[in-house]
N, C-alpha and C positions, 0 to 999 in steps of 0.2 A: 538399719543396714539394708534390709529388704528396699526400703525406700530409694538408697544412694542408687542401687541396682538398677532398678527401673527407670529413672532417671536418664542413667548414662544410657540405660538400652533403648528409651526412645531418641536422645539426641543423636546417637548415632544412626538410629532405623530414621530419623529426618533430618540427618545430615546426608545419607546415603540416596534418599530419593530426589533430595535437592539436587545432586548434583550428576544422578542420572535423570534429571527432567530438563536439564541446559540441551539447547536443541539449537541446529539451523534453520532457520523459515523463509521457505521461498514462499512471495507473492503473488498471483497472475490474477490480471482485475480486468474489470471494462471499468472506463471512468470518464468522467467529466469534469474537467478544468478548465480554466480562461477561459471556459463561453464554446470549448469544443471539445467532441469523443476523442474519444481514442483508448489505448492499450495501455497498462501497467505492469511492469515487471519488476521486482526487488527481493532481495535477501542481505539478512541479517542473520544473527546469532540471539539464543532468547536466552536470559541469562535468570533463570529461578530460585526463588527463596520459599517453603512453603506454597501458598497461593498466589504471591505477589511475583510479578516478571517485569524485565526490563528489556526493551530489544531494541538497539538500533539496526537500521536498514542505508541500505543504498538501495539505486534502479530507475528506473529511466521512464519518463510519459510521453509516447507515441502515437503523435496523431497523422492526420490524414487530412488530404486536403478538405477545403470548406462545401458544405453540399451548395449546389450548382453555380461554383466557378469553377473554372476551365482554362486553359491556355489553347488559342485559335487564332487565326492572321488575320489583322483588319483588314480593310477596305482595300490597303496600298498592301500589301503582303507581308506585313511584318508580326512578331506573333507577339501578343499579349497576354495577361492574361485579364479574362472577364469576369464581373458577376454575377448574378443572379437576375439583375436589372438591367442587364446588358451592357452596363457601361466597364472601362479600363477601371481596373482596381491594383493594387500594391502585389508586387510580384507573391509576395511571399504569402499572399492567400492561398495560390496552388500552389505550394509544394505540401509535403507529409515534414514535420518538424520533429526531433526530440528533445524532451528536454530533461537532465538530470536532476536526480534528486537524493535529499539524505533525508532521514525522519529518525525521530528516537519515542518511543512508546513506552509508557509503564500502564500495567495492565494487574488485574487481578481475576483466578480462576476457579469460577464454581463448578466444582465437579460435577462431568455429568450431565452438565447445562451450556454453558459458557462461558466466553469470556470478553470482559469489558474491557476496554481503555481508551487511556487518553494520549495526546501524542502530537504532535510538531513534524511539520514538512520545511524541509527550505529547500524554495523552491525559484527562481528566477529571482534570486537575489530577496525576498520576503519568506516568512516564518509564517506560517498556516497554523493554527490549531484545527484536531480533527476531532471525535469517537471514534469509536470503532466496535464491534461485535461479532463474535466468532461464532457459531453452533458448529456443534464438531458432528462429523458425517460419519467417520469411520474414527477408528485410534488415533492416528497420524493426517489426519486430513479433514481440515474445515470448513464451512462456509462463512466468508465474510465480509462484512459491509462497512465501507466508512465514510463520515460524512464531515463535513464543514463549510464554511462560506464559501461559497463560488465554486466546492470541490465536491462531487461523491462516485465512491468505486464501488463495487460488487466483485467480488469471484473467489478462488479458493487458496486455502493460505495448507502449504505442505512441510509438517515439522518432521526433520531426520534426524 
């Protein structure tokens, strides 16, 4: 009987922090995509079991125009834009772009330490695999990194 007791008092005492450990997670990164910097933004909801978590995200990669092109008037005064090697290049080098994104992560968390995952971007019509790794700073607020082909962010990830 003693036995049944206990039992029930832990699935409840880990049912109850399950499901005061579901949090929102906002993002803000520095990152590099398609071959350019730029700015990360995203939140999701992180939905926990024990150690293990699931989060999908939305949020947007913001970059900035390409280092040294520029928009200037050639010869006859009309404006282009140029690049690095001084010739006309495709307008859309100088401008700042964004581009959305959705990701889903499943993650697992060592107390105390951090936390690992793995996770999917779609992103410009293709699906990314990433990592990723958390060290927590304070309670609520991590340092995190992530990486993949062609892709990797830095900055702090804030669960509420």
């Amino acid at each position: 009987m003693k036995g049944i007791k206990f039992l029930l008092a832990a699935a409840l005492a880990a049912t109850a922090t399950c499901a005061s450990a579901d949090s929102f997670q906002f993002n803000l990164n520095g990152a590099r995509s398609y071959g350019k910097w730029g700015g990360e933004i995203s939140a999701g909801y992180r939905v926990q079991f024990a150690i293990f978590d699931l989060t999908p995200l939305a949020g947007g990669f913001l970059t900035t125009r390409g280092h040294g092109y520029g928009e200037r008037p050639d010869s006859q005064g009309f404006e282009h834009c140029f690049g690095p090697n001084d010739t006309i290049v495709n307008e859309h080098e100088c401008k700042g772009k964004t581009r959305g994104f959705a990701a889903l992560e499943a993650g697992v968390n060592i107390p105390l330490a951090a936390r690992l995952a793995v996770g999917a971007r779609y992103i410009g019509s293709q699906v990314k695999p990433y990592g990723s790794v958390a060290v927590p700073l304070f309670p609520k607020l991590a340092f995190k990194v992530n990486g993949g082909q062609h892709y990797v962010a830095a900055g702090l990830n804030l669960g509420l």
